[in-house]
N, C-alpha and C positions, 0 to 999 in steps of 0.2 A: 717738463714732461709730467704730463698727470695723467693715470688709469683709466681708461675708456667703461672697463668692466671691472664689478669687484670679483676679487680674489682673496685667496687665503696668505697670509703672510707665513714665512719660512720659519722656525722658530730650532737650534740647534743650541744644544749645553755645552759652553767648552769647559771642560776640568782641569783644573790644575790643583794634583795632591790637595793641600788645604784650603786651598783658595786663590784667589791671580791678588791679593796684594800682596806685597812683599813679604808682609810684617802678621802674615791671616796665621800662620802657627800658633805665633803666640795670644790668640783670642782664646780667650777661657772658651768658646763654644769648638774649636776646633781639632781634630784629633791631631796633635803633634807625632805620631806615628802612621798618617796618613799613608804614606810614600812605600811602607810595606806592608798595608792592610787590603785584602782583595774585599774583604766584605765590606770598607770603605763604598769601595768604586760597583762594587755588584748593587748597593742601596742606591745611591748616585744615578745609575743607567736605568735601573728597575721603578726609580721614584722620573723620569724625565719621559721614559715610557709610557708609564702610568700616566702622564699628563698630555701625551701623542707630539711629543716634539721629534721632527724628522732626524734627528743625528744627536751622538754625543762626539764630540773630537778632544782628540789629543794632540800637545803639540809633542816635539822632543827636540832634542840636540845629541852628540855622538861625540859629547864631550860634558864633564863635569863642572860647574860654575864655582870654581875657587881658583885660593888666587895667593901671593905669597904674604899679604898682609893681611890675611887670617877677613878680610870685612866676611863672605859668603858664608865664614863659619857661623854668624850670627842669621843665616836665610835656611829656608828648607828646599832651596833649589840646589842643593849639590848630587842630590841623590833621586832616583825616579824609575818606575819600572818601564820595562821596554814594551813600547804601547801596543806594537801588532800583536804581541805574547801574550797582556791582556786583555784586548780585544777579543783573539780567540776565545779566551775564559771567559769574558762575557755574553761572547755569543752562546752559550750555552746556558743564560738563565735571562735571556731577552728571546722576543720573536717576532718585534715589527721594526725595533729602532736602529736608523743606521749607525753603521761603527767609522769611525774616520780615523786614519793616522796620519803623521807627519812619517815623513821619508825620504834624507838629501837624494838629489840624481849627485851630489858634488862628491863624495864618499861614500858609494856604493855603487853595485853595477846593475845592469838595466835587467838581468835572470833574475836574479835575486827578490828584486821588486816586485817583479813581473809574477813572480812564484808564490811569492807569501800574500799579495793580495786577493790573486787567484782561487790561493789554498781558501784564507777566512772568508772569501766570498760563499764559496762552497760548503763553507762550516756553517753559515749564517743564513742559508738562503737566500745569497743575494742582496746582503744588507753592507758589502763593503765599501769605503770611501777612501782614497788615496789623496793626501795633500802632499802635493808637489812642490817642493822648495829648492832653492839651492840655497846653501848652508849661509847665513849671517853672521854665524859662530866663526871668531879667525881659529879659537883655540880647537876646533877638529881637527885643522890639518896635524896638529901631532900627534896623533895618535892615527893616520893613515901615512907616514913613510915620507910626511913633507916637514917642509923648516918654514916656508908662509905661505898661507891663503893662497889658493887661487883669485885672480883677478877677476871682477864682475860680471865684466864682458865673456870673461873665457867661462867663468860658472854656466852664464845664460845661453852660450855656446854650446854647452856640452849637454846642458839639460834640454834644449831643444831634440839632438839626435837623441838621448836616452829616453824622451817621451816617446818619438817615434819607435824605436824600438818594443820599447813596452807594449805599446800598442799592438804593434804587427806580430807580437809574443803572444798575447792575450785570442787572436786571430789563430793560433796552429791550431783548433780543432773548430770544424763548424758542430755549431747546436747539435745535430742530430748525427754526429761521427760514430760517437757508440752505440754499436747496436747491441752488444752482448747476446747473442743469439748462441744458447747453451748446445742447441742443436746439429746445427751445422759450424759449431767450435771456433766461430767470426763474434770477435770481440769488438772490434770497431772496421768501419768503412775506408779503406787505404785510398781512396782518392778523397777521401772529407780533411785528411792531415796534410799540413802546408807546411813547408820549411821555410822558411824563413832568410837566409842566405842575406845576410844585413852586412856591410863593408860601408865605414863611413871615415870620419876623420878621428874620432874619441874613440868609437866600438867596433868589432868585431862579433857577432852572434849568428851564430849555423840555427838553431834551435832546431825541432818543435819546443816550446813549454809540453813540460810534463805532469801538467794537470789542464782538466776540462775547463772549457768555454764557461763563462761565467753565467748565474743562475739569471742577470739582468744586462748581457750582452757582453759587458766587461763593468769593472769596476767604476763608481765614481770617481772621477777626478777632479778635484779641488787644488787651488792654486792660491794663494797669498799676496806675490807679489805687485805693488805698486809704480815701479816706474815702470818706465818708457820698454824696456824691454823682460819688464814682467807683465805690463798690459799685452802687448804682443805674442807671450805666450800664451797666458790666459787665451784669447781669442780663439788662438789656432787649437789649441788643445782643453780648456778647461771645462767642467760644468759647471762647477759652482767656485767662485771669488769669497776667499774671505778679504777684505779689508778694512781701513779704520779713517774715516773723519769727522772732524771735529763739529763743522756746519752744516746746515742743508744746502746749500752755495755748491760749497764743496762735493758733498754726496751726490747730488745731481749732475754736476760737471762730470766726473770720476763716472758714475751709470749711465751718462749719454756717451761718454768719449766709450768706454768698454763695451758698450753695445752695439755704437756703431762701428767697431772695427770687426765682428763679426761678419758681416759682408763680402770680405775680404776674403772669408777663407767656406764660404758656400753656406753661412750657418743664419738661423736666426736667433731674433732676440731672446726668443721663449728658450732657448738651447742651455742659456746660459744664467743661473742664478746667481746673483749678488745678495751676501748676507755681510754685511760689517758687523764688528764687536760691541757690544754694548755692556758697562759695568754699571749695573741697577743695585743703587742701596733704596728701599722700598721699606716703607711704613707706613701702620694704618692710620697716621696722623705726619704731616709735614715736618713737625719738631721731632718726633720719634725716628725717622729715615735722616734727619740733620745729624741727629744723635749718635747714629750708629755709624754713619760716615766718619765724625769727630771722635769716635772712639777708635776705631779704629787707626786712624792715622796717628794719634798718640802714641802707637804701641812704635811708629819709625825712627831706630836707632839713622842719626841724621848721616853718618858713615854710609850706612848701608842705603839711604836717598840719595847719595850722591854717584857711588859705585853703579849700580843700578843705571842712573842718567848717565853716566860716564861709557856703558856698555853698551847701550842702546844709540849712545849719538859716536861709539867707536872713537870718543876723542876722550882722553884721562882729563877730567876738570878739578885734579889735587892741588892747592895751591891759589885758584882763583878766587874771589870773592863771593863767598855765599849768599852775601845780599846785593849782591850787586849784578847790572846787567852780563847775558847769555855774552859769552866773547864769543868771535867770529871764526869762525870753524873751517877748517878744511874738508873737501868731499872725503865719506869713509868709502874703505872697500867692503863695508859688511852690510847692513841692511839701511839703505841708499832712502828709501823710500819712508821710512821708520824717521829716520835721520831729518829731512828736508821736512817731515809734519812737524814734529818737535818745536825746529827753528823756528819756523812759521807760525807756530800756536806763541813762542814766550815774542816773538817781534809784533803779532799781533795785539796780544795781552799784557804788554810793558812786564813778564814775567822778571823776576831776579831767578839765579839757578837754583835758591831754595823751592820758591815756588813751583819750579818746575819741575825740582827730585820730588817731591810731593802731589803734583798732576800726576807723575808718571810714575807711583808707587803701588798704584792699584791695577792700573788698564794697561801700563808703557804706550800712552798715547792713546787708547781707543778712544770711544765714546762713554762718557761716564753723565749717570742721572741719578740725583738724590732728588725724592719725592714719597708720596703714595701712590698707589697704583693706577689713580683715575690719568693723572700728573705724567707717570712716566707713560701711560698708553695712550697717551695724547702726543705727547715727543713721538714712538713709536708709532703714533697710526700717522701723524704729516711725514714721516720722511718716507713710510711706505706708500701713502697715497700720491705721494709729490714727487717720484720718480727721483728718488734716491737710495732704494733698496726693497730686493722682495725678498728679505725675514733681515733675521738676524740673530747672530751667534751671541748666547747669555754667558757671560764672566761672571759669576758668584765672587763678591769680593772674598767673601770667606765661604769654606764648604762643610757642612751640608747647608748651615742656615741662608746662603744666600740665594742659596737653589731654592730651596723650602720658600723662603717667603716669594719671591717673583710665579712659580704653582700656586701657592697659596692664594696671592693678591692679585698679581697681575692677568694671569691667562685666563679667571674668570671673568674679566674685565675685557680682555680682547675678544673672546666669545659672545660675549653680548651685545659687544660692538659687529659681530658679524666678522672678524678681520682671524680669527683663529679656526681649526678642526675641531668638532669634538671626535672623531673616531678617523684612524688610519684609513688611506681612498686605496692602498695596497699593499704588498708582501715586501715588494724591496725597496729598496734608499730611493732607486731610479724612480719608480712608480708613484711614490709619496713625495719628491723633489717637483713629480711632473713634468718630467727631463723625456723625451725621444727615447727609445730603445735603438742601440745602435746595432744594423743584422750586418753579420758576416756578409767580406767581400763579394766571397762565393754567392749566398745567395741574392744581393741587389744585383751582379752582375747576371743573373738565371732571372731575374724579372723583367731588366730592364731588354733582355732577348726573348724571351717572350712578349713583350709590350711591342718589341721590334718586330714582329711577324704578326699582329694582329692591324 
């Protein structure tokens, strides 16, 4: 599949504290207090802004990454702030860029969700993004009342009716419910508030939400998931797709199969953006972006490569040979899709499990590019033009400087090439995604009867 017409590529920063390698703390340029620095992340949103990238996202987990052999004590993932908390705080020293967060439906309930993205929509303007996940993490369920994980099947179960819910939560007020009319002492329109009356097999919710319609119809929603019944979410429900692969083969396969399942549930292509992860070490010389890469990965205690892989493919690989080939693995019940790329990349790449705690110490499988900037917007402009992705989410291996250099080098490279914005096309996430605005119930159903009588 290749573009009929050009277009602007999607361009979103994802942060992570110091950086997404494992090992980004301990880089002389990185703040090892990252994780409780807000002016960290205010410079971060405000430098990614400045550069008109549609979103910054967060990921999170609802559980702590340690463990009883002390390896995560050597990681700066044990610790992180709770992202919709600073998101709100960001939205207060941003005004175009969208805010995204991660949010299990797996341990927590559909009000709750429904409430707090609502709330920062309205804090923002209209800039919020919800990423819908069901939890990968087994170690959340203890700290929600369980002794194991829910099963995959029953996550993707459960997170189905909870999107719907949220949905039809986000729907208790039409756009124009409040009238605040000081006068006649009518504060809102009692027929524009819908209850909601939701009975399913996971939930129970009466509502109305008790805050207003969203400044961009409802919030974005963003989804993750890669198999078979996180494509099927996606579809039914998502705007925009993060996901990660390795070729254009692959990216292409993954953006024709998820687009054409659209159809299916009344939508089209344009409805729905796919942006995969890219981890760009970038230099204004080939040897110079080799360099930083290999410096980097020097800093990985080989412990904390292996632990890492070991979480990601949900199998403990202690004891195995390090140089020696991936052994054959049982299906995980954590993140399935995560899991099946992995295997796939070290069967394809004759990897040993060294090799692969070390692909997987920077991105955990995304896409990774070491170059200069002409280099990586040449990778980045064929898989956009070759119908495998329209943007894609930037992974700084280390933070600030990997953000800094990809602004620096590459976005003026994708402008010249025509393939980036120089200035925001609107106010909210929706509007700058180029996503549909979605209008209440109520009023398609008052169109489509007036189109009936004409």
């Amino acid at each position: 599949m290749t573009r009929s017409t050009p277009q602007h590529m999607k361009l979103g920063a994802f942060l992570m504290t110091d950086g997404h390698h494992i090992a980004a703390w301990r880089h002389p340029s990185a703040p090892a207090d990252a994780h409780v620095r807000f002016d960290h992340f205010r410079n971060l949103a405000q430098k990614a802004e400045a550069a008109k990238f549609d979103s910054i996202f967060f990921a999170d987990s609802v559980a702590a990454s340690v463990d009883g052999d002390g390896v995560f004590s050597h990681t700066s993932r044990g610790a992180h702030f709770e992202p919709v908390t600073l998101l709100s705080a960001l939205a207060a020293v941003t005004s175009h860029i969208g805010l995204i967060a991660t949010q299990t439906t797996t341990y927590n309930e559909p009000y709750h969700i429904a409430r707090k993205f609502a709330s920062l929509d309205q804090i923002s303007g209209g800039r919020a993004g919800w990423n819908l996940v069901t939890s990968a993490n087994s170690r959340e369920a203890f700290n929600f009342n369980r002794d194991e994980h829910l099963l995959h099947a029953d996550r993707y179960d459960r997170a189905r009716e909870f999107a719907q819910v949220v949905l039809g939560l986000w729907d208790s007020w039409e756009d124009d419910a409040f009238l605040r009319d000081k006068d006649r002492g009518l504060f809102s329109d009692p027929g524009k508030v819908h209850v909601l009356n939701h009975e399913g097999v996971h939930f129970k919710v009466r509502g109305p939400l008790n805050v207003a319609r969203s400044p961009q119809g409802r919030p974005v929603i963003v989804q993750a998931g890669s198999s078979e019944d996180g494509k099927e979410l996606a579809a039914a429900t998502a705007d925009v797709v993060f996901t990660a692969q390795q070729t254009l083969r692959d990216a292409q396969a993954f953006y024709a199969d998820l687009k054409g399942r659209l159809r299916t549930y009344g939508r089209q292509p344009e409805d729905l953006k796919i942006m995969p992860g890219v981890l760009p070490y970038v230099g204004r010389t080939e040897q110079e972006a080799r360099d930083k890469f290999e410096r980097i990965q020097s800093l990985v205690l080989p412990k904390v490569g292996l632990a890492q892989l070991s979480n990601l493919l949900g199998v403990d690989l202690t004891g195995y040979d390090i140089d020696g080939p991936l052994p054959d693995l049982p299906l995980t019940n954590n993140n399935r899709s995560r899991q099946q790329l992995l295997i796939a990349q070290a069967r394809r790449d004759n990897l040993t499990v060294r090799d692969l705690y070390l692909f997987v110490t920077g991105g955990r499988g995304h896409w990774q590019l070491v170059g200069t900037a002409e280099q990586i917007a040449d990778e980045l402009e064929e898989r956009f033009v070759k119908g495998g992705a329209d943007g894609f989410n930037v992974m700084g291996p280390v933070l600030p400087a990997g953000l800094d250099d990809f602004i620096e080098l590459v976005v003026p490279e994708l402008r010249r090439r025509g393939l980036f914005r120089s200035e925001y096309e609107g106010r909210t996430l929706r509007e700058n995604l180029g996503l549909p605005y979605p209008h209440h119930p109520a009023a398609r159903q008052q169109r489509e009867a007036q189109l009936a009588l004409t």
